[in-house]
C-alpha positions in Angstrom: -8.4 10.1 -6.6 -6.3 12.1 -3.9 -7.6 15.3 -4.5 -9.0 15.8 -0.8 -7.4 18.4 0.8 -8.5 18.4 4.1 -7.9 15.1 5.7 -10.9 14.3 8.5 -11.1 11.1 10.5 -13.9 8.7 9.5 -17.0 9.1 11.9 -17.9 6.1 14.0 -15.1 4.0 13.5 -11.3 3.3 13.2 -9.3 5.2 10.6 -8.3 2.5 7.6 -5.5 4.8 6.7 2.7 -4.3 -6.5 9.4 -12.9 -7.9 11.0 -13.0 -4.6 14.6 -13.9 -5.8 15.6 -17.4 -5.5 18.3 -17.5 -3.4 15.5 -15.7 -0.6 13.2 -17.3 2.1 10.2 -15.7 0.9 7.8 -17.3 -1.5 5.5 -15.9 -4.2 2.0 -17.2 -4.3 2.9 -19.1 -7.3 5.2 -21.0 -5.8 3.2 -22.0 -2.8 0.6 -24.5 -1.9 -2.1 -23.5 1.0 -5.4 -25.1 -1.2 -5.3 -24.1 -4.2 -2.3 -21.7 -3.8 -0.2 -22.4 -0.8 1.3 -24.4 2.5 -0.7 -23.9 5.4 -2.8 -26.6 6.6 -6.3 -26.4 7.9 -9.4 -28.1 9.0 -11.5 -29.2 5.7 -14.8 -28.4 7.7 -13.3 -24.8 8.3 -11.8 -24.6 5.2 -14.9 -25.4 3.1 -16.8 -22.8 5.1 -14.3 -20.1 4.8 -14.1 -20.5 1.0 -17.7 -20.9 0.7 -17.5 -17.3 2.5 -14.6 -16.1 0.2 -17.2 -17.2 -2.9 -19.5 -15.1 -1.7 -17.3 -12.3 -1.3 -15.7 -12.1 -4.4 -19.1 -12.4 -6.1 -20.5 -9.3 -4.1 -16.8 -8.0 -4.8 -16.9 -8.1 -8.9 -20.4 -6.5 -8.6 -19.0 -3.7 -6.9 -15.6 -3.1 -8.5 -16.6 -0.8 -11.2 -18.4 1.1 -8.9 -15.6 1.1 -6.4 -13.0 2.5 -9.4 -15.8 5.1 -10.4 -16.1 6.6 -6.7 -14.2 9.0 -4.6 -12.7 7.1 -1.9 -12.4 8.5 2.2 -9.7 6.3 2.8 -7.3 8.9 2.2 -8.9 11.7 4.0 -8.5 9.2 7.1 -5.2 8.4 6.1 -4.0 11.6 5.8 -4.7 12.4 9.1 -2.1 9.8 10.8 1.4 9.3 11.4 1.0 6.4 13.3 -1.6 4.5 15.4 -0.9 6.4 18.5 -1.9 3.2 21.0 -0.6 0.3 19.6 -2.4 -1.5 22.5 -5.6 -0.3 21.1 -5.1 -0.9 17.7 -4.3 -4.7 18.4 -7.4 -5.7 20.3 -9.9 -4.1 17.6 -7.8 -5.6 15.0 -8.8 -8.9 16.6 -11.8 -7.7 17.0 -12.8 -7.0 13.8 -11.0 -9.4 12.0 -14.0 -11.6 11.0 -15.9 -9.2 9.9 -13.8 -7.0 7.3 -15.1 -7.2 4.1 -13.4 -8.5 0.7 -14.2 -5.0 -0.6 -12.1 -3.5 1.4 -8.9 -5.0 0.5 -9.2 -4.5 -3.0 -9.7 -0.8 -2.0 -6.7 -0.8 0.2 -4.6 -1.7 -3.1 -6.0 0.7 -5.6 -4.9 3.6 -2.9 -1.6 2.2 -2.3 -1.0 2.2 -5.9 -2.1 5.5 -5.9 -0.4 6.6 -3.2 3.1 5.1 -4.8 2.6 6.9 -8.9 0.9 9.8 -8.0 4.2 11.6 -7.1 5.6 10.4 -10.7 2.4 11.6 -12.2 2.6 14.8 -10.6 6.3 16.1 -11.7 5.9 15.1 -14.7 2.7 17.2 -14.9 5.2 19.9 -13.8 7.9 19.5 -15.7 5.4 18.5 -18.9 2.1 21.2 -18.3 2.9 24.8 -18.9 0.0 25.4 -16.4 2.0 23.8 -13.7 5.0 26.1 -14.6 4.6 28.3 -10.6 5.2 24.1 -9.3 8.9 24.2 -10.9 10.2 25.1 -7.2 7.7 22.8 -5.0 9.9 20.6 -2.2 8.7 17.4 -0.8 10.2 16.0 2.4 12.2 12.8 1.9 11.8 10.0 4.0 15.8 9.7 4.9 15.5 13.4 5.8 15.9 16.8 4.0 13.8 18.2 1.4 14.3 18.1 -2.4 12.1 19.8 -5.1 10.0 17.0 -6.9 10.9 17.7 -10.2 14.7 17.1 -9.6 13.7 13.2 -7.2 14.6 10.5 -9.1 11.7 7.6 -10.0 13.1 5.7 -6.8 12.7 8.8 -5.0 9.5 9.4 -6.3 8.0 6.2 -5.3 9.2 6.1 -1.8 7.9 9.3 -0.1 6.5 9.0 3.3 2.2 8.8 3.0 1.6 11.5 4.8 3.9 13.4 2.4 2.1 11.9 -0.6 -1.3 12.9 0.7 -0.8 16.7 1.5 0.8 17.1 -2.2 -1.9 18.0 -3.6 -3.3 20.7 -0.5 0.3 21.9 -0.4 0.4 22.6 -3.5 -2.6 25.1 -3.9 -1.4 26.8 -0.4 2.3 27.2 -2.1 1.2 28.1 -5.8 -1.9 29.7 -5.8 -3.2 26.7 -8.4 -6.7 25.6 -7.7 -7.6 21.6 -7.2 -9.2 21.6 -10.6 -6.2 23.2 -12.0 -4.0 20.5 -10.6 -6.3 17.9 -11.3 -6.5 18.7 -15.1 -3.0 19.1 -15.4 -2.2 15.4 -13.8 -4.6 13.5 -15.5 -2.7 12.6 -18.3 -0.1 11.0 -16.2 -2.3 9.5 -13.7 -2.2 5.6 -13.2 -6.0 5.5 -13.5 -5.5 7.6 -17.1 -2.7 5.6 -19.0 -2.5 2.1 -16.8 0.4 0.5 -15.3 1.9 -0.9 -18.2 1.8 2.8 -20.3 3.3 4.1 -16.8 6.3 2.4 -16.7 6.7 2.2 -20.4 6.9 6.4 -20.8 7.7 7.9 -17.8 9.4 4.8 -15.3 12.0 3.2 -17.8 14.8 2.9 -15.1 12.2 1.1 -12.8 12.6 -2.4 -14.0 10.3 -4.3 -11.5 7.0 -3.4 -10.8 6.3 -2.4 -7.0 5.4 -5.7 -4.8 2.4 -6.3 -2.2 4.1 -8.2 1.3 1.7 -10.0 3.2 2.3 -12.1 6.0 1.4 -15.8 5.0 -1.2 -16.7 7.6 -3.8 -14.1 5.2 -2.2 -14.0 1.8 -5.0 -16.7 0.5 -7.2 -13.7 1.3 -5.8 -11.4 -0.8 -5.3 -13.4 -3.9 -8.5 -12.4 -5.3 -8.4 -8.8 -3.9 -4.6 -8.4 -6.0 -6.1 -9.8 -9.3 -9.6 -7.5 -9.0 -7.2 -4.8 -8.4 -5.0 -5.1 -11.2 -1.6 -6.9 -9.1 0.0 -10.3 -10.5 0.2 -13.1 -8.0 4.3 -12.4 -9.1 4.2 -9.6 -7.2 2.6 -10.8 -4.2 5.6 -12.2 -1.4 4.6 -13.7 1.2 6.4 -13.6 4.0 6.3 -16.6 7.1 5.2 -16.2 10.2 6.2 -17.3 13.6 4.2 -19.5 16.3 2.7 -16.2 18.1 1.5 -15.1 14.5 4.3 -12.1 13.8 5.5 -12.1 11.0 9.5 -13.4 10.5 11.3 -10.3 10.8 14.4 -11.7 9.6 12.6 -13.1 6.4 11.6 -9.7 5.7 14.5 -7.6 6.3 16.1 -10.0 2.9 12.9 -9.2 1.2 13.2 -5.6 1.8 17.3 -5.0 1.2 16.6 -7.8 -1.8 14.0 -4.4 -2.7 16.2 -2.1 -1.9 19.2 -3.6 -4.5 17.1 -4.2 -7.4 15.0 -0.7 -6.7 11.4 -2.6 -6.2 8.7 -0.1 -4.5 6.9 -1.9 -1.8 3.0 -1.1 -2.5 2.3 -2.1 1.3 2.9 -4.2 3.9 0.4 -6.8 5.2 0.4 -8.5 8.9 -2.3 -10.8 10.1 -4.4 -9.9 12.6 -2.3 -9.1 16.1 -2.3 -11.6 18.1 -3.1 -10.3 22.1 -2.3 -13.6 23.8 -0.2 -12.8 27.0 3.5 -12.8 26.9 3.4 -11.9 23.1 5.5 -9.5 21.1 3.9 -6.5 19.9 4.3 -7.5 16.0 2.8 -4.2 15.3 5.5 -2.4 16.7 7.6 -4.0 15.0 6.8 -3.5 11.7 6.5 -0.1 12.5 10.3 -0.1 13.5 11.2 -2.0 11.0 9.5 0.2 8.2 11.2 2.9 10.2 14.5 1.2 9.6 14.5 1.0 6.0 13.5 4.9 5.8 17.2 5.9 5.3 17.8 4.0 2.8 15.1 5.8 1.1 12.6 3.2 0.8 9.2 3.7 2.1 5.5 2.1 2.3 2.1 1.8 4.4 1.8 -1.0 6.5 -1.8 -2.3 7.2 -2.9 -5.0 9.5 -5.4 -6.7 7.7 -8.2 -4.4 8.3 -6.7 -1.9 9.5 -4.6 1.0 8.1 -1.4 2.0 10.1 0.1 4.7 7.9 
């Protein structure tokens, strides 16, 4: 849940801040063929040994899940507390650092936030606009992500979906400073909107009829095998994963995504979060980091907005 209200970075390590159309480049996982799901080749001795490694995962994974959905989650204290990986120098060499060792767990628990991160704003205006006891809410303002401010109960569900992270995460603190209403009050009130309340399905059914997609996971090809399991544990279709080629250095293809993202844009799809491979550090390559962070930036005024994560790592 995203009732923590005072963001505080994780101690001892690094902060870990839902059909591509035809006529477009990228590929759903469906439509792939790397093993069992997709086009990139690999050594059978490696693969064997990575799956066998995956197995193992997943089963430690499953175990876990209900444990995982029935627990408070730090991730977005940590989160909160970005903007943006301030060295991006940094953030690339201990994303190859740890790139080995992150666990399955963790991506599953990167997707239930991001889908938390993208309803809760629809959960909470209509918890104002629904909830006599969020009646002292009915003039709250958000900051949009192409600039200004607009009260929350007046965004539209495109709107909604696509505020800025940071601005999703001090809702809820905001709110208590701004109206006097107490987290349990809040709480209470929101629940029976929340995504973990009704599911994704009731969601868009009542309250998100003019959102005819659901919101789409990108993720860079090179790791999208990894994250096929994560997506189904965590409630996303493989029809709403896009994958997204990369280049010989390991970015991803820019140009690829750009008509993935305006292709979003003109249908009104809400990106859950963007996934690059590990950075690559070899000498005389891009900073693929940065540019996903520019690019995300981009797309900002045209009111569309997501986290981007290196696997591993949260960004913001």
């Amino acid at each position: 849940m995203l009732w923590v209200a005072n963001p505080t970075p994780r101690a001892g390590g690094m902060p870990n801040p839902f059909l591509a159309p035809p006529d477009l480049t990228s590929t759903t996982l469906t439509q792939t063929a790397v093993g069992r799901h997709g086009g990139i080749s690999r050594n059978p001795e490696i693969s064997s040994a990575s799956d066998d490694r995956d197995h193992a995962a997943v089963s430690a994974l499953k175990s876990q899940l209900e444990q995982l959905r029935s627990t408070k989650s730090t991730h977005h204290a940590e989160l909160g507390s970005l903007s943006v990986w301030p060295d991006t120098a940094t953030a690339e060499t201990e994303a190859g650092d740890q790139r080995a060792n992150i666990p399955a767990m963790n991506r599953v628990q990167s997707l239930l936030e991001a889908i938390e991160v993208t309803y809760l704003p629809v959960s909470l205006a209509n918890a104002i606009c629904l909830d006599s006891g969020m009646v002292k809410a009915k003039g709250f303002e958000v900051a949009l992500v192409q600039g200004g401010l607009a009260k929350l109960v007046e965004l539209d569900n495109w709107s909604l979906m696509n505020l800025g992270v940071k601005e999703v995460l001090s809702l809820v603190e905001r709110l208590q400073q701004e109206t006097g209403l107490s987290v349990s009050e809040i709480q209470s009130s929101v629940e029976p909107y929340a995504i973990q309340t009704i599911g994704l399905a009731e969601m868009h059914r009542s309250y998100l009829r003019d959102i005819q997609e659901f919101p789409v996971l990108i993720v860079a090809q090179t790791c999208v095998q990894a994250w096929l399991e994560a997506a189904a544990l965590a409630g996303v279709g493989t029809r709403q994963i896009l994958a997204i080629n990369t280049l010989p250095d390991d970015s991803v293809n820019t140009d690829q995504l750009r008509d993935t993202m305006d292709d979003c844009v003109q249908k009104r799809r809400p990106i859950l979060q963007l996934v690059g491979d590990n950075v690559p550090i070899t000498a005389g390559a891009g900073d693929p980091l940065g540019q996903l962070l520019n690019l995300r930036n981009d797309y900002f005024s045209k009111g569309l907005a997501f986290p981007v994560k290196i696997d591993g790592l949260w960004i913001s």
